[in-house]
ZAMARGU-4260 file (C-alpha; in steps of 0.2 Angstrom, whole numbers, plus 5000, padded with zeros to 4 digits):
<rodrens>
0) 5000/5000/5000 | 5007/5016/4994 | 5012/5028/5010 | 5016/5045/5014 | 5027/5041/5026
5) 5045/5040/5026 | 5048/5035/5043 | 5040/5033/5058 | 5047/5029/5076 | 5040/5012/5083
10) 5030/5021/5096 | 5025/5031/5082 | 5029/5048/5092 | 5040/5052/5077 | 5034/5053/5058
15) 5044/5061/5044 | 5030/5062/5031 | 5031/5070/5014 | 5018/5083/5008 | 5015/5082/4990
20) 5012/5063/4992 | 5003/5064/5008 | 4987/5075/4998 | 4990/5064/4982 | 4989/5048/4991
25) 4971/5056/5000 | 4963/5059/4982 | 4959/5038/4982 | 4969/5022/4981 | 4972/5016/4964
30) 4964/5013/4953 | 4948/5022/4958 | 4954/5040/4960 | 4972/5040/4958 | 4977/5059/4952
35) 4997/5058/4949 | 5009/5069/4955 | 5004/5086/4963 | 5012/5099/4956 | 5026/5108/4969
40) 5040/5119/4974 | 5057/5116/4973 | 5060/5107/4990 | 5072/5119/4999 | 5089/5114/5002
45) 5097/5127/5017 | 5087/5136/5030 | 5081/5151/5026 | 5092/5168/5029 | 5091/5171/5048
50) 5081/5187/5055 | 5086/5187/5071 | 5089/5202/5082 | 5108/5204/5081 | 5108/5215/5101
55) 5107/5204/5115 | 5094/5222/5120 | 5084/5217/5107 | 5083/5200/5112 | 5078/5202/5131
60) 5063/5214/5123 | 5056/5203/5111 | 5057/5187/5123 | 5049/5197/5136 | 5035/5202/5122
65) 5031/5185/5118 | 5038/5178/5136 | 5018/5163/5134 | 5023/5157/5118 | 5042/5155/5124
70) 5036/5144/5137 | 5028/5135/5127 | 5044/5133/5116 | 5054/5128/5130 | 5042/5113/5133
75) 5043/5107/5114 | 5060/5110/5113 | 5068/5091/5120 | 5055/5082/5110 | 5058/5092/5093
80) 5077/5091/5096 | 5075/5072/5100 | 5065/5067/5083 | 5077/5075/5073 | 5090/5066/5079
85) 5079/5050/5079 | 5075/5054/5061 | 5095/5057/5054 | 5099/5039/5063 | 5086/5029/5056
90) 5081/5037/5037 | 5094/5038/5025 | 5093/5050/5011 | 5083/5066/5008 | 5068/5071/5021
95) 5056/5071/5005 | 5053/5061/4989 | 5058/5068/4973 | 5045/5081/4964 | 5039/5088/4950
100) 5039/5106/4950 | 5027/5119/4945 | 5027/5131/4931 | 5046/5139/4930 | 5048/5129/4945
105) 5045/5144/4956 | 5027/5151/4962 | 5022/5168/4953 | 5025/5184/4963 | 5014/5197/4963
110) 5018/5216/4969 | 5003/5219/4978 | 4998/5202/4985 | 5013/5196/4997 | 5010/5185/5012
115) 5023/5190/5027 | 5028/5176/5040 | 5026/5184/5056 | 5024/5201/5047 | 5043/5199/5040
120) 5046/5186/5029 | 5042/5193/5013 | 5035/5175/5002 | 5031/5171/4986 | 5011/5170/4977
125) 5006/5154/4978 | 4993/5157/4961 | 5000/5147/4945 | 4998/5156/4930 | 4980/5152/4921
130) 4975/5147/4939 | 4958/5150/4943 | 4953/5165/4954 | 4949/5160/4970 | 4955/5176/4982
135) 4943/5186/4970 | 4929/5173/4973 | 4931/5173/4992 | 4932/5193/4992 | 4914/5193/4985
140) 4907/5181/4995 | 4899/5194/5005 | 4890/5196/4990 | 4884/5178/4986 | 4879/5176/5005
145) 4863/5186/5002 | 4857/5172/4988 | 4856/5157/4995 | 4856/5139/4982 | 4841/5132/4974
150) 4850/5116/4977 | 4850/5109/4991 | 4863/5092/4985 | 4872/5092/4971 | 4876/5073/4964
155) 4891/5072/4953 | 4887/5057/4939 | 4899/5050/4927 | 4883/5050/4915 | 4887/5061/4900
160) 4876/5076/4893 | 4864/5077/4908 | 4868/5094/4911 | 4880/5106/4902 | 4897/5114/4914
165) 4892/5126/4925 | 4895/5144/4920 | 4909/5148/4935 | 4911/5146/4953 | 4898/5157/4960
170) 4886/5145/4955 | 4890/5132/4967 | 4889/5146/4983 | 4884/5137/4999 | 4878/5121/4989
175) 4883/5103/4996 | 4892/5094/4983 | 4891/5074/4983 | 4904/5062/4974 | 4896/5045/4978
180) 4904/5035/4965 | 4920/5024/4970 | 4931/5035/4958 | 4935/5053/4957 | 4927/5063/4942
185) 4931/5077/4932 | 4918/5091/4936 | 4920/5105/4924 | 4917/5123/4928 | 4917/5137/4915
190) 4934/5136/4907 | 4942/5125/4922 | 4942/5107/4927 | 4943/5100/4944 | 4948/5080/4949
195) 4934/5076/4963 | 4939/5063/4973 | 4927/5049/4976 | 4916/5047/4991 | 4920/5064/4994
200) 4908/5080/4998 | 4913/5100/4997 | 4903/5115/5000 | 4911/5130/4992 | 4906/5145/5005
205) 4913/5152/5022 | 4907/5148/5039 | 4897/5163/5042 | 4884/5159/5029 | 4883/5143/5028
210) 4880/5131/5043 | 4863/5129/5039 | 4868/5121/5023 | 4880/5110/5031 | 4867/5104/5043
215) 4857/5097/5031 | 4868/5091/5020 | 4874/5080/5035 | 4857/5075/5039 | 4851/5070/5023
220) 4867/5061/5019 | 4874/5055/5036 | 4862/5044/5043 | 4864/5038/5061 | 4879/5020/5060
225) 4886/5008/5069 | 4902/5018/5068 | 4896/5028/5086 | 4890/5042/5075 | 4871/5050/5076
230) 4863/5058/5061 | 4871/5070/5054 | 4888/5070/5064 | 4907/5067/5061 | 4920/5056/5069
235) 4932/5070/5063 | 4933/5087/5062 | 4947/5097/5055 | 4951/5116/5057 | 4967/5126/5047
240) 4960/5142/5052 | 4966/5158/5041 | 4975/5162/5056 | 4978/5183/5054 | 4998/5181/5057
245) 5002/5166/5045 | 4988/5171/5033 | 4984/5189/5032 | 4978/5186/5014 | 4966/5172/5018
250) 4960/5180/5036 | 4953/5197/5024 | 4944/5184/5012 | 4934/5179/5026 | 4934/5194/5038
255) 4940/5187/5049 | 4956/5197/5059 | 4958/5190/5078 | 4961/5174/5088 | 4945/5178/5098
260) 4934/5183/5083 | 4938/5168/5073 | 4934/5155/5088 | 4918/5164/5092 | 4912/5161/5074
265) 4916/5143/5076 | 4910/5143/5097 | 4892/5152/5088 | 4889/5139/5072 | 4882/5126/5083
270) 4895/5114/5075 | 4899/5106/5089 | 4882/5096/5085 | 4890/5089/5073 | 4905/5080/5081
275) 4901/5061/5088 | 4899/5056/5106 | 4917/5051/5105 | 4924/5063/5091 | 4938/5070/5089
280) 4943/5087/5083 | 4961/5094/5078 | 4964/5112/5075 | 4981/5120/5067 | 4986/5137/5077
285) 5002/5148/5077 | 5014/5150/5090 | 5005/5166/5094 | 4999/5162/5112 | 4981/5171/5108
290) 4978/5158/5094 | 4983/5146/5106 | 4969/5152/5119 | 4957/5153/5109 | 4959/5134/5104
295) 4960/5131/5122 | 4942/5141/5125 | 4934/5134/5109 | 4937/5115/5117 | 4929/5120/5132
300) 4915/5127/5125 | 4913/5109/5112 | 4917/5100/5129 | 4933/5093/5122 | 4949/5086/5132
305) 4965/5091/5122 | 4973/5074/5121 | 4990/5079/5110 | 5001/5093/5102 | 5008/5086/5083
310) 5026/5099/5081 | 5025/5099/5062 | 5046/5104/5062 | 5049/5110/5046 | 5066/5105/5038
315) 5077/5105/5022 | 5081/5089/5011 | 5093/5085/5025 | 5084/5089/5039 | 5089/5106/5047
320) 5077/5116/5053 | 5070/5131/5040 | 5075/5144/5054 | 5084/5145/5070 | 5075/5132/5081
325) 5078/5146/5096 | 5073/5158/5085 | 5064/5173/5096 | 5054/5181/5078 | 5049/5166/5069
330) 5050/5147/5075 | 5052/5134/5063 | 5037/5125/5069 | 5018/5124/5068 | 5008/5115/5080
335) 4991/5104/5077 | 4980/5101/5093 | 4970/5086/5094 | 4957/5085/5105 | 4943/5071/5109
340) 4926/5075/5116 | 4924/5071/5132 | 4914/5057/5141 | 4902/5060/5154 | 4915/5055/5167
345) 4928/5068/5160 | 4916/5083/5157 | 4914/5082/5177 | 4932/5088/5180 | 4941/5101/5174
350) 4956/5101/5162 | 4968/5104/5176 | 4964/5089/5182 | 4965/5077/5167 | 4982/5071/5159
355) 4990/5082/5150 | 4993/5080/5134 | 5006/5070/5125 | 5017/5077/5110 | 5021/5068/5093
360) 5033/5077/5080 | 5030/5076/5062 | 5042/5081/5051 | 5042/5089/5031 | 5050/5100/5021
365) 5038/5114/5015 | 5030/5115/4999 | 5016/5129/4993 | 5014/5141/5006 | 4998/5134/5016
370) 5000/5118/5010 | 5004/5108/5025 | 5002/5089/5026 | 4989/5078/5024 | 4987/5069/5042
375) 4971/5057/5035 | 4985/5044/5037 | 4992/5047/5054 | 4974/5052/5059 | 4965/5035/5054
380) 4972/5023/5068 | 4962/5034/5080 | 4945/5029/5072 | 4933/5018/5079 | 4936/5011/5061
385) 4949/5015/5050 | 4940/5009/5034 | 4922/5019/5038 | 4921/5034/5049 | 4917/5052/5044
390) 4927/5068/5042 | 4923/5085/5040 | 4940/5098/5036 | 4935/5117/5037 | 4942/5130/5028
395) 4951/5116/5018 | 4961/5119/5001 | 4959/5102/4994 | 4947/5090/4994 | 4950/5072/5002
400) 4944/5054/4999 | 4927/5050/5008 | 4930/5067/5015 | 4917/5082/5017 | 4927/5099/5015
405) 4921/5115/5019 | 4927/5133/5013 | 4930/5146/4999 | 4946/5140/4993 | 4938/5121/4995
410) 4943/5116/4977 | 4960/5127/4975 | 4972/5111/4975 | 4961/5102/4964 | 4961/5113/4950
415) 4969/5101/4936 | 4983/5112/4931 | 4991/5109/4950 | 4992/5089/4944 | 5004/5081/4933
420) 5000/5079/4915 | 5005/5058/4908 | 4998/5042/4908 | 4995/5042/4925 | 4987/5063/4925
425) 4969/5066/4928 | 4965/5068/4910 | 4971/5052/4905 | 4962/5043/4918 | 4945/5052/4915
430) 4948/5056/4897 | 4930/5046/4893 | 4921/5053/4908 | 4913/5068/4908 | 4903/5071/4925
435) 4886/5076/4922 | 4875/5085/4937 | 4859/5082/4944 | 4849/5086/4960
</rodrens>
């Protein structure tokens, strides 16, 4: 079976996983939806340019400025330090399988739309040429949120000339999008094709407008199991929030510019409906100590016990760390808290007085900005059955196998000029199928 994962520590504490494979591997196994090789950057070879304070002044000040997230650091640091050194003795080779690289192997820059890291590193645009709009569409989704779909499920059929391609991606606004088939299909909209992985289901709108739609999608698709789900509720759910510090681009798209803001839009949605009796939920946050509180006070209010903390350490092919591991501007690091909701027995006590939680470390060398790894893998042991549970991702990029993803960038990744084209592209697979739509 074809893995991600390049090596993992036998108490599976340590994973070095590689990111380009780890989405590819989650559009489907072969030979249902096998997509080829996504599209990437070059994979980066030395750490980045160091922009450190050079006075020992200016260090004092900016480590008292951030004195909770250095705590925080100081109590990563041994197990970060200790999987890379776990990793160098057991892998040999580069810290990521080879790739093939976008167009002019570099990501276009743009004058006017630069992302900053920690409101310094200036970065690259991670649009390829011909690609299709999406900051556009999710600036005018303020807009689209006053009409709401006459659609309530859209089934995606490989049956040809049902239904011509739809005119662009405004017409699928806050519409529930179903691939049921055991294959992914080609869905065509205006001049643009997307790979839909199968089993899979995506609503293209933010969270403000569209938790109604979600709602009864889930109902009408996600009948109470055996899998210790009821109706209408998910063993998983996933968060990347556009987090205002690592993302100021993707924060304005959904108007969103605090911590405390964001967490209340997702503490307000009534989503914690939707997560199972014995869910879990795992959220990406910053090193920014208010993006960590605000996960902290978002789990209380979904009644969720914080269970581990995966360090994705970022590294070169030969696995130094991107930026100075002590660094006091920018740590090399970003952090995914996984949380599971918590029994009867549990919500009685508070968090002080449960275990703390545990820490894994994955390791990867970047890729696209925002692209960070697929964790469907790592995240599958923890299901009451790995082979037939139920995930939601919010604010996804890309769309995952037997997956529901949720956001306005929801198809960004699945656009099919970010694949590979040959005998093992999208367009050679699907060459004879044309999805047709119905309700």
């Amino acid at each position: 079976m074809r893995s991600a994962i390049l090596y993992q520590s036998e108490d599976k504490d340590v994973t070095l996983i590689d990111i380009p494979t780890s989405i590819a591997i989650a559009q489907g196994s072969p030979p249902e939806g096998h997509h080829g090789q996504l599209l990437s950057s070059e994979p980066l070879l030395q750490p980045y340019p160091s922009l450190e304070p050079k006075s020992n002044k200016a260090k004092a000040r900016l480590r008292k400025d951030n004195e909770a997230r250095e705590a925080v650091h100081d109590s990563l640091r041994s197990h970060i330090v200790g999987a890379l050194e776990d990793i160098q003795k057991h892998h040999m080779g580069r810290w990521c399988l080879p790739r093939s690289v976008g167009p002019n192997q570099q990501l276009v820059r743009s004058s006017t739309q630069k992302r900053k890291a920690d409101s310094e590193e200036a970065t690259q645009e991670d649009q390829w040429p011909l690609e299709p709009d999406f900051h556009t569409f999710a600036a005018n989704l303020d807009v689209l949120s006053h009409f709401q779909s006459d659609k309530e499920i859209i089934h995606l059929s490989p049956e040809k000339d049902k239904r011509d391609a739809l005119p662009n991606i405004s017409s699928l606004y806050n519409t529930a999008v179903c691939n049921a088939n055991s294959s992914c299909l080609n869905l065509s909209i205006g001049q643009d094709n997307f790979i839909i992985p199968p089993l899979s289901t995506f609503i293209v709108s933010n969270i403000r407008t569209s938790v109604k739609t979600i709602k009864q999608a889930a109902l009408a698709l996600l009948p109470a199991t055996t899998i210790r789900a009821k109706a209408g509720q998910f063993n998983l759910i996933i968060i990347d929030p556009p987090w205002f510090n690592f993302s100021v681009k993707r924060a304005a798209n959904y108007k969103v510019k605090k911590s405390g803001n964001l967490m209340g839009l997702l503490s307000n949605s009534a989503l914690h409906q939707h997560l199972a009796p014995d869910g879990y939920v795992g959220i990406w946050i910053t090193n920014k100590a208010s993006s960590r509180k605000a996960v902290e006070n978002l789990f209380v209010h979904w009644k969720v016990q914080m269970i581990e903390e995966w360090v994705w350490v970022k590294t070169t092919t030969d696995g130094e760390t991107v930026t100075e591991l002590d660094g006091l501007w920018r740590k090399p690091y970003e952090i995914f808290c996984l949380g599971k909701k918590k029994s009867k027995g549990e919500a009685k006590h508070a968090d002080s007085e449960l275990p703390k939680p545990s820490v894994k470390v994955i390791a990867a060398v970047p890729d696209l900005h925002s692209r960070k790894p697929c964790l469907k893998e790592l995240l599958e042991p923890y299901m009451p059955d790995p082979s037939n549970y139920r995930a939601l991702e919010i604010f996804a990029r890309n769309l995952v196998a037997g997956w529901w993803s949720w956001g306005d960038e929801v198809l960004k990744f699945n656009w099919e000029g970010h694949w590979s084209k040959g005998s093992d592209s999208p367009e050679a697979r699907n060459q004879a199928i044309t999805p047709s739509l119905f309700v």
